[in-house]
N, C-alpha and C positions, 0 to 999 in steps of 0.2 A: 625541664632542663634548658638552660642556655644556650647561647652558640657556641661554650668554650666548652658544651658538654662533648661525648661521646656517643656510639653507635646507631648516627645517621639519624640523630632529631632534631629539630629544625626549633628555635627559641621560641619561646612562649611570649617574652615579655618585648616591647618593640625596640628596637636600636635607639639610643642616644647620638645626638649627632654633633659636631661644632666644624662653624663652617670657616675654611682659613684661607679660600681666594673666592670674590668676587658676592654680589648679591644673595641671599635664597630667602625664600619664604620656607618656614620647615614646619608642616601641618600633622596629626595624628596617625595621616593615613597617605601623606605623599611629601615628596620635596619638591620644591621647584626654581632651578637655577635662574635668575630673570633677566640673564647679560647684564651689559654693562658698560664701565667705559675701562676699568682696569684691563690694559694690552700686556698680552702676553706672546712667547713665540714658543712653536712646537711643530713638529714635524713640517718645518719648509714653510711655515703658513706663520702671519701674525692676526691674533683676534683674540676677543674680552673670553676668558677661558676663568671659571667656575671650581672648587675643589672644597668638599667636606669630607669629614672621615667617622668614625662610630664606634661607641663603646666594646662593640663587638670585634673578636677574635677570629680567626680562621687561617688555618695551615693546610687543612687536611678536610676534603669536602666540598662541599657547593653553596654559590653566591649568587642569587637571582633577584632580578627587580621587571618593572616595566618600565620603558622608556618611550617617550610621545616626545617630538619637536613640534614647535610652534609656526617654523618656518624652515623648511629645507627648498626652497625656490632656488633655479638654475645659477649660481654662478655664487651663492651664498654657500659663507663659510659658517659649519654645525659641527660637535659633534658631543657625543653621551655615553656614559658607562660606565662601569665598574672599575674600582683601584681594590687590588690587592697586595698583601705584602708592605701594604704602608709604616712606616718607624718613625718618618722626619723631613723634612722637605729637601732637604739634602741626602738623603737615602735610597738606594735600591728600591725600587718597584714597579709592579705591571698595571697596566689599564686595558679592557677590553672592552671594547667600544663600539658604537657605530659613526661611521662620518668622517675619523681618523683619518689624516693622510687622502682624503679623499677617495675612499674609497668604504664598502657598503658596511666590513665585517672587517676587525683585527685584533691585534694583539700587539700591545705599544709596551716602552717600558721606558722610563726615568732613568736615567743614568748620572749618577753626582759628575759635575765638570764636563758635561756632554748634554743633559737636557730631553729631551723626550725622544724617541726613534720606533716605527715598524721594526717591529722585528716581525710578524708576517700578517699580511692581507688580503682579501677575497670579496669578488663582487662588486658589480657598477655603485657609485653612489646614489644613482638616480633610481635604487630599486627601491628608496625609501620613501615615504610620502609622508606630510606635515600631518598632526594631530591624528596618529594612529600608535597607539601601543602596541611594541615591540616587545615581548619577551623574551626577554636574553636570561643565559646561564652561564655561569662556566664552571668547570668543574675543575679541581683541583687533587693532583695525587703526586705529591712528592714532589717533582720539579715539570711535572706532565700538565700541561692546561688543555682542555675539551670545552670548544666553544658550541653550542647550542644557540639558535633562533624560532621560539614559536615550536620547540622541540625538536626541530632539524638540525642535525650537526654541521657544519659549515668550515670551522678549524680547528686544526690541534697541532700544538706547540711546544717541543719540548726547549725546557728555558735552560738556559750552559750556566746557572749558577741558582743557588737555594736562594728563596726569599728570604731576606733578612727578617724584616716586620713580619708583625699578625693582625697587623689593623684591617679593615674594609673600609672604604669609602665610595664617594660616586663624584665623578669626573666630565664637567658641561662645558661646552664652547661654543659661542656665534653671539650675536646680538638678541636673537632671537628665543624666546623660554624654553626649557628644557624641565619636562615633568618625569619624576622616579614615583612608585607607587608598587606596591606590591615586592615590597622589599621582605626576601627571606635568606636566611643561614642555616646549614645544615654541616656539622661537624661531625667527620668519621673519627674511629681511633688511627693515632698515627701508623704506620708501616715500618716494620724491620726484617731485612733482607739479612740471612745468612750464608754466606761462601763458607765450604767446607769442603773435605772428600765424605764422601757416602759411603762409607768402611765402619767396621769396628778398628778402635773403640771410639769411633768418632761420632757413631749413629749413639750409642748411650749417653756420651756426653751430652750431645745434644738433647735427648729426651730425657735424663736426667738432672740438668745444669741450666744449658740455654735458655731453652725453651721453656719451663717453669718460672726462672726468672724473668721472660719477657712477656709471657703473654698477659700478665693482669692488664698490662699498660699500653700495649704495640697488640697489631694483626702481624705475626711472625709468620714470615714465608722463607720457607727450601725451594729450590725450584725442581727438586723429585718429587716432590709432595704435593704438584700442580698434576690438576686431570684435565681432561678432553685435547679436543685437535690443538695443533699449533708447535710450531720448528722451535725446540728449546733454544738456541742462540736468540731468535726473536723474544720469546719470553723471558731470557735471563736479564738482556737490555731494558726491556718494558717495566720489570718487576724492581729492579733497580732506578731505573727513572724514579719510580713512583713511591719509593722506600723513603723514609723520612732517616733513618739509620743504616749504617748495614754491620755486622759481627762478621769478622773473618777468622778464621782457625788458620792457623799458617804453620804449625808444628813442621809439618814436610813440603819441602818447595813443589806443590802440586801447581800446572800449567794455569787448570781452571781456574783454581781460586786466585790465584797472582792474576789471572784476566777479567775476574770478576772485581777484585780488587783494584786494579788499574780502573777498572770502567767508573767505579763509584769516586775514585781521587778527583779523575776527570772531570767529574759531574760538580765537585764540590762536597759529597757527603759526608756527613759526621760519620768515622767510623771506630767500631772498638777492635783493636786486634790481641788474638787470643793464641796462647802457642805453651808447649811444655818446658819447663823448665831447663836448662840444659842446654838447648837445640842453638844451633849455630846459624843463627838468622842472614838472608843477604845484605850487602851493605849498604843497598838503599832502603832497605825499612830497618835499618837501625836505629836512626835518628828519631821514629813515629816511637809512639807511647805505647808497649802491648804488657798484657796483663797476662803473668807468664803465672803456669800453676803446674803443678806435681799430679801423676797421675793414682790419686789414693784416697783415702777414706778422710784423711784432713788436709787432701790439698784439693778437693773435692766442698768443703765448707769455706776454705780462704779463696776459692774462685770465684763462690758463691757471694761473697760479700762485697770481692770489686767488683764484679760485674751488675751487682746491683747497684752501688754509687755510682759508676759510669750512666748504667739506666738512666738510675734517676736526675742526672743532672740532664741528660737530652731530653727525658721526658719535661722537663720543665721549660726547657727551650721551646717545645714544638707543641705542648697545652694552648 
């Protein structure tokens, strides 16, 4: 299976790459950025700064390589890591790095008409040392990023807007070479959060309707149906971060879900909203698009059918 596969298998076959800033040598079993003289500026800093991208996909999952500098010497500008969410050079996306901003560990992101920016960072730069592989990871759950070093978690970031792209790439800067090696992809299935009340007839709906429709495609999550320790407010936020969709039932102006709902607009989520036909909606979700059904044996089949169009058009976004 690919990297554009499902349930957390990592591609068999190796990434294709093209490179669209600066030098690289691109070998079977590593890259290697070699500087340069192309000047770029990013984060407060100007220096010869490196960028390929890769056949390979990923929304939903983990992106790992090893990283070795040639030259991280005191007062020299480096830095190396992973691009996620790549579309276009003018598009939304993140880089997670080392050397960024001056500093050991972060999480950077591209912003069209604004150019590169920490969005957050940790650790001296001077904890790195030249010609030493670094294993970095990061993990990816919905708009949630988990930065990993040599398997130590280091940062986690939650990001105020969906990646637009599905590309991967890897992201070099200084004069100095920059080696990747041990490049892997590992693709979950996407995640869909549903807000609802926990009542009949809402629980059958759900396990009749919903829930059959989503799960060939998505890991569908209720946040009643989460076990062990942990404050449900903390998990409804977390579960939503990490949701690549989310379903809302809105039939009755229930608190939670209108809170659950707010949290995911917030975030930027695609969502589908579902309500009974009839119901006198407030007037600020009037204007949103909901897919309104009858509560019966044939409005029970035509729910059935938008709800699978809707599916399936996000499921093709987020493949």
């Amino acid at each position: 299976m690919n990297g554009n596969g499902h349930n957390g298998l990592a591609e068999v076959e190796a990434p294709r790459w093209a490179p669209l800033l600066g030098e690289w040598d691109i070998g079977p079993d590593s890259l290697v950025y070699k500087g340069g003289a192309e000047i770029f500026q990013a984060h407060g800093q100007t220096f010869p700064m490196g960028l390929v991208v890769s056949n390979r996909a990923l929304q939903h999952g983990s992106y790992k390589a090893a990283v070795k500098f040639e030259n991280v010497a005191e007062g020299s500008h480096f830095a190396g890591g992973l691009v996620i969410g790549y579309r276009s050079s003018d598009r939304y996306y993140i880089q997670v790095q080392f050397g960024a901003g001056r500093t050991a560990y972060s999480v950077t992101e591209f912003v069209p008409g604004f150019g590169w920016g920490v969005l957050k960072a940790t650790g001296p730069i001077t904890a790195l040392q030249s010609n030493r592989d670094y294993p970095l990871e990061a993990d990816i759950r919905g708009q949630e990023v988990r930065v990993k070093v040599d398997g130590v978690s280091v940062l986690e970031v939650l990001l105020s807007r969906p990646l637009e792209g599905k590309q991967i790439g890897l992201i070099a800067a200084g004069e100095g070479k920059v080696t990747f090696s041990q490049v892997e992809v590992t693709s979950d299935r996407p995640r869909l959060f549903v807000a609802m009340e926990y009542r009949e007839p809402f629980d059958t709906f759900y396990q009749k309707v919903i829930k059959p429709q989503a799960e060939s495609d998505f890991e569908v999550v209720r946040i009643d149906e989460k076990t062990g320790p942990g404050v449900i407010f903390q998990d409804m936020q977390r579960e939503i971060a990490q949701a690549d969709v989310v379903i809302a039932e809105i039939t009755h102006s229930n608190p939670n879900v209108f809170y659950e709902l707010g949290y995911a607009h917030a975030l930027g989520k695609p969502t589908i909203l579902l309500a009974q036909r009839g119901v006198d909606l407030p007037f600020d979700i009037r204007s949103f698009r909901v897919v309104f059904y009858d509560d019966s044996i044939g409005g029970k089949s035509r729910v059935e059918e938008d709800l699978s169009k809707h599916l399936d058009a996000i499921r093709q976004s987020v493949e």
